[in-house]
C-alpha positions in Angstrom: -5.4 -28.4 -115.3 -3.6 -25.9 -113.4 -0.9 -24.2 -115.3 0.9 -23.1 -112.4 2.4 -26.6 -112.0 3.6 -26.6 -115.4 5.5 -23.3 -115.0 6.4 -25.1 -111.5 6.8 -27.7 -114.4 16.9 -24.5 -127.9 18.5 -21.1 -127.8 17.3 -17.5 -126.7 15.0 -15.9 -128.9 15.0 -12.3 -130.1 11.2 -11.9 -129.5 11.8 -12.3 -125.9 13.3 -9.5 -124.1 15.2 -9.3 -121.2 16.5 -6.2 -118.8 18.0 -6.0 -115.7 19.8 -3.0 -113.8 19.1 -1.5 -110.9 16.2 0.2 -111.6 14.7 -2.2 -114.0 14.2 -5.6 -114.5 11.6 -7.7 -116.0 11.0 -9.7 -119.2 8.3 -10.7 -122.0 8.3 -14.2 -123.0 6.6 -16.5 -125.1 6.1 -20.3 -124.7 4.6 -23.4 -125.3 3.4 -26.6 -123.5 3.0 -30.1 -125.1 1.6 -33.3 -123.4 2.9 -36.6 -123.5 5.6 -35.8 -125.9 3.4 -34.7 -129.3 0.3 -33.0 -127.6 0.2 -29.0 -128.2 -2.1 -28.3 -125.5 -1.2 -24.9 -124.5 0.7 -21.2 -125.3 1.3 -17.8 -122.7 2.6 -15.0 -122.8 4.1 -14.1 -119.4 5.4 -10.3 -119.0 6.8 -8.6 -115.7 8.4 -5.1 -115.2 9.8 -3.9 -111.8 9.0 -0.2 -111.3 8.7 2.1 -108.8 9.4 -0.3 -106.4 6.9 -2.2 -107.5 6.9 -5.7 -109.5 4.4 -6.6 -111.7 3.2 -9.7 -113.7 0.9 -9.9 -116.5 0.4 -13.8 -117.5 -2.3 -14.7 -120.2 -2.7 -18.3 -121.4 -4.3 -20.4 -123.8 -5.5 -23.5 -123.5 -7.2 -26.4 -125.4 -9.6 -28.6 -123.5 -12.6 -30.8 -124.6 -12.7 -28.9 -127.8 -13.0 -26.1 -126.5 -10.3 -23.2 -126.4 -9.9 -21.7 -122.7 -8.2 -18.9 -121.5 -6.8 -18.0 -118.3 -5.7 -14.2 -117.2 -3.4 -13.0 -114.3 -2.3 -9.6 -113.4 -0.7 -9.4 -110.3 1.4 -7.0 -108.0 3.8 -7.5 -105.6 6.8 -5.3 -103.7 9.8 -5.5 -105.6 11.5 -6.4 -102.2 13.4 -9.9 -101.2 10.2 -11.8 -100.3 7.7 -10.4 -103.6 5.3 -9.3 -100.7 2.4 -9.4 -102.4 -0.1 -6.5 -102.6 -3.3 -7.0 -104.9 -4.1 -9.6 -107.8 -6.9 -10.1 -110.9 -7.3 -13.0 -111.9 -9.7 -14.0 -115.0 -10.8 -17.7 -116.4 -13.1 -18.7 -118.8 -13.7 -22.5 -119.0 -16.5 -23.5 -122.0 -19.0 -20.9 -121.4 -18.6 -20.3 -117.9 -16.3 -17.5 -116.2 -14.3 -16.9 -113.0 -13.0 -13.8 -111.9 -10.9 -13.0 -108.6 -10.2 -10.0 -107.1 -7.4 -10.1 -104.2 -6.0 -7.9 -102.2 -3.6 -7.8 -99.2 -4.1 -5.3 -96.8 -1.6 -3.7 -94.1 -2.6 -6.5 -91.4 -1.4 -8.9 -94.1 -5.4 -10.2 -94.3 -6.0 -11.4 -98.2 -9.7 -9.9 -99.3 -10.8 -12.1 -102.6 -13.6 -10.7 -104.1 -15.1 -13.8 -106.5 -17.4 -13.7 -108.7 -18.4 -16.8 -110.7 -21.2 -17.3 -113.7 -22.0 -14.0 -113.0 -22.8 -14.5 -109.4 -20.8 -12.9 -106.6 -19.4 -15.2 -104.2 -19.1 -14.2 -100.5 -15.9 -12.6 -99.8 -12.5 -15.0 -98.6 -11.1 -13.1 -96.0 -7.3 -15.3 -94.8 -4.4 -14.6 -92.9 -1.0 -14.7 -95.3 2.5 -14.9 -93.2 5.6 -13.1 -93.8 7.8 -14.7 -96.7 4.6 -15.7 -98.4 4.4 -14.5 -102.2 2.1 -15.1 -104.7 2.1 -18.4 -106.9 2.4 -17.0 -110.1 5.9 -15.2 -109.2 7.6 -18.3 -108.6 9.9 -18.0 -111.7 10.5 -14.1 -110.6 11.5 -15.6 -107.6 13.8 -18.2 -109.0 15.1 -15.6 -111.5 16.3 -13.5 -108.4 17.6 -16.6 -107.0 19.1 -18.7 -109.4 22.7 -17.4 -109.5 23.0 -18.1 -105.2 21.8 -21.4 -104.8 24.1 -24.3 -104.4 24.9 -28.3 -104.8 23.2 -30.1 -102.1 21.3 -27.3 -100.5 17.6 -27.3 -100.9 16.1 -23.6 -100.8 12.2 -23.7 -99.4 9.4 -21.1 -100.6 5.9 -21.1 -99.7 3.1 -19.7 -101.7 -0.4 -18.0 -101.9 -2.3 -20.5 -104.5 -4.1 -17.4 -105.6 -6.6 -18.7 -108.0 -7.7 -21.7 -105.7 -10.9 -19.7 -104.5 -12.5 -22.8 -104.2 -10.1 -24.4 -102.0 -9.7 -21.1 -99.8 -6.6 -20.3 -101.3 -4.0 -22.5 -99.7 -0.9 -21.9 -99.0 1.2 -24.8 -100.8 5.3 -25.4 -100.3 8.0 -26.2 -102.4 11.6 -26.1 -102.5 14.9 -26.1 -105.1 17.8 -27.9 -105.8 20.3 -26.7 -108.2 21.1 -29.9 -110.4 24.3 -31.2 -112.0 24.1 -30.3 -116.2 22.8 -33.3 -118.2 23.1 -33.0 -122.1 20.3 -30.5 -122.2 21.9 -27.9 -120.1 25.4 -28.3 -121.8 23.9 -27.7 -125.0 22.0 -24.7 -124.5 24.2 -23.3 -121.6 21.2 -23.5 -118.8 21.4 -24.6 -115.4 19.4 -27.3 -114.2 17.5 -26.5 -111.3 15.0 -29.2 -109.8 11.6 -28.1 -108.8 9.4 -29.9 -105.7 6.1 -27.9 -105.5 3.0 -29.4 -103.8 5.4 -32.5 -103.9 5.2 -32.7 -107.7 8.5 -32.8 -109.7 9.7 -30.2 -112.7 12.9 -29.5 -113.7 13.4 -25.8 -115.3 16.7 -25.1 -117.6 17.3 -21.0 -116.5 19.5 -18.8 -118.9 22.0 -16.5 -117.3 19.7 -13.9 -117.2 17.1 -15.7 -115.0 14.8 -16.9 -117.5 13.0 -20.4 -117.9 14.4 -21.6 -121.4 12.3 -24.9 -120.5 10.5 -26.9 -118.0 10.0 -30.6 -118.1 7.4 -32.3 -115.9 8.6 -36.1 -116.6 6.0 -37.6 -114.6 3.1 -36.5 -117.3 5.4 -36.1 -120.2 4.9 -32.0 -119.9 7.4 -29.9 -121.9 7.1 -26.1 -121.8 9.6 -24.5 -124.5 10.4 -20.9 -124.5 9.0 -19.6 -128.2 8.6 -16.9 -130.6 5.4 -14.9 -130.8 4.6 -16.6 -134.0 5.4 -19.7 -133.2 3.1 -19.8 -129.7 0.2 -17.9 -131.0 0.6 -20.5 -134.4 0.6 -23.6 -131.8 -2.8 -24.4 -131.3 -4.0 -24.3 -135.0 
């Protein structure tokens, strides 16, 4: 299960940091995703850090399926400019006994060159054309983040993304769009606004903090909840 579409699917903790100036801006947060309602089924970490002009991510996740527990690994850069134009990716999954790793990389004709290897094999190389405006998947919520404080009532914002892990699917290029929300009880009590997420035509509905950052996303149509956490409490989640 792709855990994208949870992140495109309670107060602030102290273990997450948060800075943003000028020259900096970026965050390390922890959280947690439970299915229908009482399932713990996964925990990440997701850092970024703008520097040099530069923004980068570094996402690792955890996640239990068929007994087994999977990881998934993302380190991706990207322009710290309006659009995120992305530059070059890694990105790392082992499922069971079986790994996938991705090399990607954007070159100065806007061409993406994946490198794949998969069970230990190297795939041939996915060469694809990627527009202007086109950033990669994973940066969604630095994109909101950037975002969140302009949009407004009745005014959809579109995005379009690079799904840069799809390499067997040729890495589409998958739309979405925002809609800032009116507060329900949820955003009242933890001060949040209530933004509603369309992406690939699947709903979410993230509660951002002031500063940018997803306090929670709630998928209702599978009963996912992602909750920002503590260190302890995510690594903890699982056992």
């Amino acid at each position: 299960m792709r855990i994208l579409i949870f992140l495109l699917a309670l107060c602030s903790l102290s273990s997450n940091s948060f800075a943003a100036t000028k020259a900096h801006f970026g965050w390390d947060s922890w959280y947690t995703v439970t299915l229908n309602d009482k399932i713990p089924y996964a925990y990440y970490n997701e850092q970024v850090e703008s520097k040099d002009g530069r923004l980068h991510l570094q996402l690792h996740i955890w996640k239990k399926e068929e007994g087994f527990l999977n990881e998934e690994m993302m380190g991706a850069f990207a322009k710290d400019d309006e659009f995120l134009t992305p530059l070059f990716y890694n990105y790392r999954v082992a499922y069971k006994t079986t790994e996938t790793q991705i090399d990607g990389t954007i070159d100065d004709k806007g061409y993406l060159n994946a490198k794949i290897r998969r069970a230990g094999i190297e795939q041939p190389v996915v060469k694809k054309h990627i527009p202007t405006k086109v950033f990669f998947s994973y940066l969604f919520p630095v994109w909101l983040a950037q975002r969140h404080t302009a949009l407004k009532a009745n005014t959809p914002v579109s995005f379009l993304v690079l799904n840069e892990d799809q390499s067997e699917q040729q890495f589409p290029l998958v739309s979405g769009r925002v809609l800032i929300q009116p507060a329900d009880e949820i955003a009242k009590k933890t001060q949040t606004q209530k933004i509603q997420v369309i992406y690939d035509e699947v709903t979410s509905y993230w509660y951002v903090q002031d500063n940018g950052i997803a306090l929670m996303i709630n998928r209702p149509a599978n009963k996912t909840l992602i909750q920002k956490s503590s260190k302890e409490k995510a690594q903890s989640f699982l056992k």
